[in-house]
N, C-alpha and C positions, 0 to 999 in steps of 0.2 A: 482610334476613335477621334473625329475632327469636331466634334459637338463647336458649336458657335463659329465655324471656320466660313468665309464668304461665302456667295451660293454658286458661284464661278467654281471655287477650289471645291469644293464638294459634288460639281459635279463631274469635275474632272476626275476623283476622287473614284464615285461610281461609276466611271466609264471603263478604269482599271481594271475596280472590282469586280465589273463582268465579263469584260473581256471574249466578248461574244456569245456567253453562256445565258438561258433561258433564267426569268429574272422575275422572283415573288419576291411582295411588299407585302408585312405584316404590320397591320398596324394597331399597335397594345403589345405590352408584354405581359398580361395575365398568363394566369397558368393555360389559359386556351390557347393563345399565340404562342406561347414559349414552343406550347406543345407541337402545333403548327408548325412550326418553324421548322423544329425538329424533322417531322414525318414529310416536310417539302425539301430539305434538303438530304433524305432518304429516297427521294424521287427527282434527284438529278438536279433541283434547284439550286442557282443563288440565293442569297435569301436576307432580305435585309428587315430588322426589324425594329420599327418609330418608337418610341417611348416619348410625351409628352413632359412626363415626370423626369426626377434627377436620380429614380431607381429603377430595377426592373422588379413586377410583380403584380403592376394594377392595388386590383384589392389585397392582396397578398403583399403587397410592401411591408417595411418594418421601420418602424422607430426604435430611436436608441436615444436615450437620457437620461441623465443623472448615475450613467451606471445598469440601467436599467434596458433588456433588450422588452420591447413589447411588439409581435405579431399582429399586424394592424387588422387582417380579416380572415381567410380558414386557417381552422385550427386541427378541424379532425378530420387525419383520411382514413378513407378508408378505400377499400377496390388497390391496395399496393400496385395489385398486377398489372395496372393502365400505367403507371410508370415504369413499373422496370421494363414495359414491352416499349418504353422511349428509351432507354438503355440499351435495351439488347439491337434495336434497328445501326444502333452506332457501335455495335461491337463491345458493349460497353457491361458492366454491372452495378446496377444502384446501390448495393451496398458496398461499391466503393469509393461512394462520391457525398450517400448519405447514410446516418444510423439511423432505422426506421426500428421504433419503440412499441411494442402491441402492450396497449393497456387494458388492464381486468382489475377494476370493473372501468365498464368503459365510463359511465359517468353516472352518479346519485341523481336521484328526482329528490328532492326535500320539497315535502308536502305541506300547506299553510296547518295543518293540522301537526307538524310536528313530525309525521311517520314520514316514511323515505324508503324507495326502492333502490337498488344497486342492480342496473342492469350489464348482463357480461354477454359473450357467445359462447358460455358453457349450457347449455342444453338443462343437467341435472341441478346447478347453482338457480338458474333463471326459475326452475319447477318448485325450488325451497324457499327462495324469493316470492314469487307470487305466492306460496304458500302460508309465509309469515303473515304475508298482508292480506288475504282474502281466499282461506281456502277452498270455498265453495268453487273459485274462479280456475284453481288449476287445469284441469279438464279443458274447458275453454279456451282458456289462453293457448293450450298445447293445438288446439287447433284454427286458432286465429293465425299459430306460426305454420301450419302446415299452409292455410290459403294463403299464408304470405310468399312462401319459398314457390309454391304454384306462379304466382304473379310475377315474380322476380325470375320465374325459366321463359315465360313472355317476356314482361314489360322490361328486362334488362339483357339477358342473356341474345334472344331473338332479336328484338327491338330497338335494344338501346344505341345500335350504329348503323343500320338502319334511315337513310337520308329522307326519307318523306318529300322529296323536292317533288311527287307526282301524288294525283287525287287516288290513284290505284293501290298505290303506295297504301293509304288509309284503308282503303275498301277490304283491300285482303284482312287486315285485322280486327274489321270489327266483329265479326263473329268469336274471333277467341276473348276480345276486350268484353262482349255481353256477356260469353259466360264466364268471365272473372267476373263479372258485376261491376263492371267499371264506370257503369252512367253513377251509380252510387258512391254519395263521399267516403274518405276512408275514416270518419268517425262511424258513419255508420254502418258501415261494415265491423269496423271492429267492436260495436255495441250488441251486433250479433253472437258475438262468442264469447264477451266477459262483462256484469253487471258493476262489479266495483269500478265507481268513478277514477280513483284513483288510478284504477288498472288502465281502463281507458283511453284516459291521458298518456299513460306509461307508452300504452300500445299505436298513439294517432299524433303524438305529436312530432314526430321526422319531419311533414312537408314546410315545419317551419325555418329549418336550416338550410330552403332552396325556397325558401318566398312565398309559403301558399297556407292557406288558413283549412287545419285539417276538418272544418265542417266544408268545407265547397270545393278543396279537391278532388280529381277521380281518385278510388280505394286504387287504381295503378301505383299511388305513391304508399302503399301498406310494402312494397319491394324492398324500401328500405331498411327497414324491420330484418329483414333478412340478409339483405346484404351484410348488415353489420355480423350479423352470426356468423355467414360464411366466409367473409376475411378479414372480421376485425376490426378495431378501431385504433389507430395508431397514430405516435407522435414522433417527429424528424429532429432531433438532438439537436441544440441548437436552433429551435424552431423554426416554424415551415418557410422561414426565406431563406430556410440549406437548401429544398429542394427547387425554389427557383433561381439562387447560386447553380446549380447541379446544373439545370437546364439552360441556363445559360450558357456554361460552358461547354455542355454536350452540345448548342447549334455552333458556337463558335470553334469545337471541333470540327465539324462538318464544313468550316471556310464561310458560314456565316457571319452575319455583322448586326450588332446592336447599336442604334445611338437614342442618345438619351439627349434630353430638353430639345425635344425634334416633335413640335406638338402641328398634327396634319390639319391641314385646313380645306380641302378641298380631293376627294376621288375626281380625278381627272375619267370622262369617259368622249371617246368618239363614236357616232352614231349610237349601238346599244354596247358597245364594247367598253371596259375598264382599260385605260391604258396607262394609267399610272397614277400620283399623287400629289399635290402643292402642299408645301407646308408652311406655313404661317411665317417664313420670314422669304417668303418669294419662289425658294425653291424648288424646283419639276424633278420630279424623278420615275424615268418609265419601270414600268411593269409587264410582262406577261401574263402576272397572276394577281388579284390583290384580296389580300385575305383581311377581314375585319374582325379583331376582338375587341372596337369597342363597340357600346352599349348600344343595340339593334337599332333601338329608335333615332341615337343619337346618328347612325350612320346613313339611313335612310334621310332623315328630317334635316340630317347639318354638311355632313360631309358630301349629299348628293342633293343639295338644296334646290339649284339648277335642273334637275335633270328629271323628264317627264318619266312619271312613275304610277303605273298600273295598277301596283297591288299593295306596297305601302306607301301610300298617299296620306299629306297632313292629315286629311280629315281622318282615315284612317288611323292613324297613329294619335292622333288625340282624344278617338273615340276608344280606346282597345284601355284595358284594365292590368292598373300595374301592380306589384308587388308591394308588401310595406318597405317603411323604411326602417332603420335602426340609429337608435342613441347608443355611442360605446365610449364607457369613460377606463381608460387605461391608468392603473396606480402601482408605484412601489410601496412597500411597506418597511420601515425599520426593526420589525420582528417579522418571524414566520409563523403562519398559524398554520401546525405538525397535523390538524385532525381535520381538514380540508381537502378532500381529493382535488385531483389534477380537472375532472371536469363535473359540475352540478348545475342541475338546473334546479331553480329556485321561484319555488310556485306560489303566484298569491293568493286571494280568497274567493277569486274569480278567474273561471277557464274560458268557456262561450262567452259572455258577456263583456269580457275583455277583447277578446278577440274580432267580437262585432264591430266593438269601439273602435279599434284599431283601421280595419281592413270596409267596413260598412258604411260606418256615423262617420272617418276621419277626424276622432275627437282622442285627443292626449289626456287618456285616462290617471286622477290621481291614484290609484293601485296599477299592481306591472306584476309581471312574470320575469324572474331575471336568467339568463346566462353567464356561469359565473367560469371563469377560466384560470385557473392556477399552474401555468407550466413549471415551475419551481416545485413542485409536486415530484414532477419527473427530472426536471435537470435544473439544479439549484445553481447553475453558473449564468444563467440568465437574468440573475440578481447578482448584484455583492453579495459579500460575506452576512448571514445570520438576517439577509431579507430574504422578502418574495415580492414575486411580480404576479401580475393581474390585469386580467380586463374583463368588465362587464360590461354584458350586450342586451338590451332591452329592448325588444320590437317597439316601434312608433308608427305612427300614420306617414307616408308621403306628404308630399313639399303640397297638394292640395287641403290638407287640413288646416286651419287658422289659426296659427301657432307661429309665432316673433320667436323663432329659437336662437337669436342674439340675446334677447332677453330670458328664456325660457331655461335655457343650457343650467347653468347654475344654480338656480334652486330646483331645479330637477336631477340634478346629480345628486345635490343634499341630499335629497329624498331617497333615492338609491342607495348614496351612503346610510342614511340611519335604517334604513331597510335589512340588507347587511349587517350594522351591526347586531339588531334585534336577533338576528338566523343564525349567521354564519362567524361574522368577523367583530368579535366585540372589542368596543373601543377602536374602530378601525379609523375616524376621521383625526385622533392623536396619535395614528400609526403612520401617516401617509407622508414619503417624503419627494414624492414624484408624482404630476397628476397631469393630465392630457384629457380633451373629449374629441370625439365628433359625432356630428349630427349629419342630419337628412341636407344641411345647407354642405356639408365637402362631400358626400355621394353626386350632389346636383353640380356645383364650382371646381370640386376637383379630380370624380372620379366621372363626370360627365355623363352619371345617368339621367334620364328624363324623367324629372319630376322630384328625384334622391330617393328615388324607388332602388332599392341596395341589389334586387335580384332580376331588376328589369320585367318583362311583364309576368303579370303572375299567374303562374301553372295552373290555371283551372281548364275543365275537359275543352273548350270552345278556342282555348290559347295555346293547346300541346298537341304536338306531332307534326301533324297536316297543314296544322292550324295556326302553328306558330310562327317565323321569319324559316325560312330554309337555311340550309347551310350553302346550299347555290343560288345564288340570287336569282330571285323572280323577275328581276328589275332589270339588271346589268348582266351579261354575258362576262365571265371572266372576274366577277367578283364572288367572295366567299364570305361565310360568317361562321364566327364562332364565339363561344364564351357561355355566360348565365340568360343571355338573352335569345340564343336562338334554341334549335332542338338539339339534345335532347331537355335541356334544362339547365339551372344551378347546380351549385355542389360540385369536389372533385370529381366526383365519376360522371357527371355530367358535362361539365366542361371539357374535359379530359377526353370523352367520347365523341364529342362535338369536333374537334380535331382528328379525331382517329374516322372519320364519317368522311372528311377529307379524299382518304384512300383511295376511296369510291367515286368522288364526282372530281375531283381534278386530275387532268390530264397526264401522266407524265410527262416531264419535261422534253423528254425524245420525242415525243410523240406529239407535239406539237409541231404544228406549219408556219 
């Protein structure tokens, strides 16, 4: 790797590295390009792939300090099998590159009232569960999960790779989408089949771990619900920047190349065609392919600033509705708190009415809902000795709400912190001996989404499938997308899929002229 080397030597550099062979530029190394990368040099590609940052992972990067490792953004996968099926295309097997952990229960809901669910993908645990908490509700719920697994043999199984680059593409599935009931959000789908609030919640809050407010979702996203059941919720030893170590080295098996502090500045296109990239210190480097995992808008709006575009167009792209964003303050601790699972969500006194706030009003509500993360739960070497490590995640409004979070950050962390102590972590602000934040201004300055919307735009029915950026550009011939921003969506199996959709519309390398 020549990072910082002239733009002369570098490109002499990749004249080597290709050496006549047919030549994709990924640009991101999130878990979508890793994965890209992969499946293109599975399909006879070179394959070089940009990283702007001094790691690879995107939002999946990690910090390390004080001792302390902390996972900057997913934490739970789940769908294993969309990895190891990057493994096996290399000859390869992921558990021997990573230890993937299935956790039960996958994570508590602790309720403002005190009570608290433990959801698992044990079937008969999940019926004693709801039963403690509402047994009227059992019945119901058993069949909230029945129309869940129904939707998840569409909306994931069918669907989820699946390229929609055509209107036909949509047309075929609206009749299965109607009758899953999909013009319907999935809260209110799921207020069909169980009355306790709490259950509810239990049952509709998924679409917030892929950016979408479970009252204005389509019920397509109740899928998740089940997905988890059917393989689990798991964690990667050494947390999840083993599995983009992994993927790393599984492209750079295949003769691929990563460079890092190589931030793009320009898709080079002639006529409608991609034909390679300029990166911010001058450098040209062609392409036959070029794949984008960064942020949709940002690729359209920044990297094709220049270039006349039909379908996303600024107006376009500043009219279209995006995701929230997220506050996540990362802490070590000098003790461990033993009675803390590895994942909880931490509910305040308000579900809808926060959520309005959030994604509606664009207003930084003083109450929050928290996501609390304890991987020292599961692998105590992520800490020193007799600590833990931590990061809480708090939905916030996009970079559009009116909020100075230069000034804001800090006593809103407070306030998280005594939140926590009150629930979860007492005494935790004389526990802390490590502390980090970020806000909606490093999603916007340094992971370059539009707006420091965390999942890019947000998954409601008018923004998914058809509707969303393609994984084949509309725009350019010979460009691709991939990542949280285009189809199928956020989250690992969405990302994950979004490269595997790949398969489908890029060419093989032979098979080009």
């Amino acid at each position: 790797m020549m990072n910082g080397a002239p733009p002369e030597v570098m490109a002499t550099e990749t004249a080597a590295f290709l050496r006549g062979r047919r030549h994709a530029v990924v640009i991101g190394s999130g878990f979508g390009g890793l994965a890209a990368a992969v499946r293109l040099g599975a399909r006879g590609y070179a394959v070089t792939v940009l990283e702007r940052l001094d790691q690879a992972g995107g939002r999946a990067n990690v910090f390390r300090q004080d001792g302390f490792t902390f996972d900057a953004g997913p934490t739970i996968v789940t769908a294993p099998f969309l990895f190891e099926e990057l493994w096996t295309l290399c000859g390869k097997r992921l558990a021997d590159d990573v230890d993937l952990r299935s956790l039960s229960p996958f994570y508590r809901l602790r309720y403002d009232d005190g009570s608290h669910l433990d959801c698992s993908g044990d079937a008969a645990e999940m019926r004693a569960e709801v039963a403690r908490l509402s047994p009227g509700d059992v019945e119901g719920y058993e069949r909230f999960m029945e129309a869940a697994e129904a939707i998840y043999r569409v909306g994931f199984e069918e669907l989820g790779d699946v390229p929609f680059d055509s209107w036909t593409d949509m047309a075929r599935i609206v009749p299965k989408m109607l009758k899953l009931g999909s013009l319907h959000s999935l809260h209110s789908l799921v207020s069909k089949y169980v009355r306790d609030p709490r259950l509810q919640i239990a049952s509709s809050f998924h679409p917030l771990f892929v950016g979408g407010n479970p009252f204005t979702v389509t019920s397509i996203y109740g899928l998740i619900a089940f997905l988890e059941r059917r393989w689990g919720v798991h964690f990667a030893m050494g947390g999840t920047g083993r599995l983009v170590d992994g993927l790393v080295k599984l492209m750079q098996g295949q003769g691929g190349r990563l460079r890092l502090n190589a931030e793009v500045a320009e898709i080079l296109v002639e006529g409608r065609r991609a034909t390679g990239v300029r990166l911010a210190s001058g450098e040209t480097i062609p392409a036959d392919v070029v794949v984008s995992n960064a942020d949709a808008a940002w690729t359209y709006g920044k990297l094709l600033k220049t270039v006349p575009r039909r379908t996303w167009t600024d107006r376009k792209l500043k009219r279209a509705r995006y995701s929230m964003s997220l506050f996540v303050w990362y802490f070590g601790t000098k003790r461990r708190y033993e009675d803390v699972p590895h994942h909880t969500i931490v509910l305040g006194p308000r579900y809808k009415g926060l959520l309005t706030d959030i994604f509606e009003n664009r207003k930084l509500a003083d109450d929050f809902s928290l996501y609390l993360h304890r991987p020292t739960a599961t692998d105590p070497s992520l800490a020193p000795d007799g600590c833990d490590a931590f990061y809480v995640l708090s939905p916030v409004p996009h970079l559009d709400a009116d909020v100075d979070w230069a000034t804001r950050a800090e006593p809103y962390r407070r306030a998280i912190a005594q939140r926590l102590e009150e629930t979860m972590l007492p005494g935790l602000e004389a526990e802390v001996i490590s502390s980090r934040v970020m806000t909606p201004l490093d999603f916007r300055d340094r992971l370059l989404s539009y707006k420091g919307a965390a999942f890019g735009m947000e998954p409601v029915l008018t923004q998914s499938a058809w509707f969303r950026p393609h994984n084949r550009s509309e725009d350019v011939d010979g460009l691709y997308l991939v990542g949280a921003g285009t189809h199928p969506g956020a989250g690992l199996p969405g990302v994950l899929s979004s490269a595997r959709i790949l398969d489908t519309v890029v060419p093989h390398a032979d098979a080009l002229v």
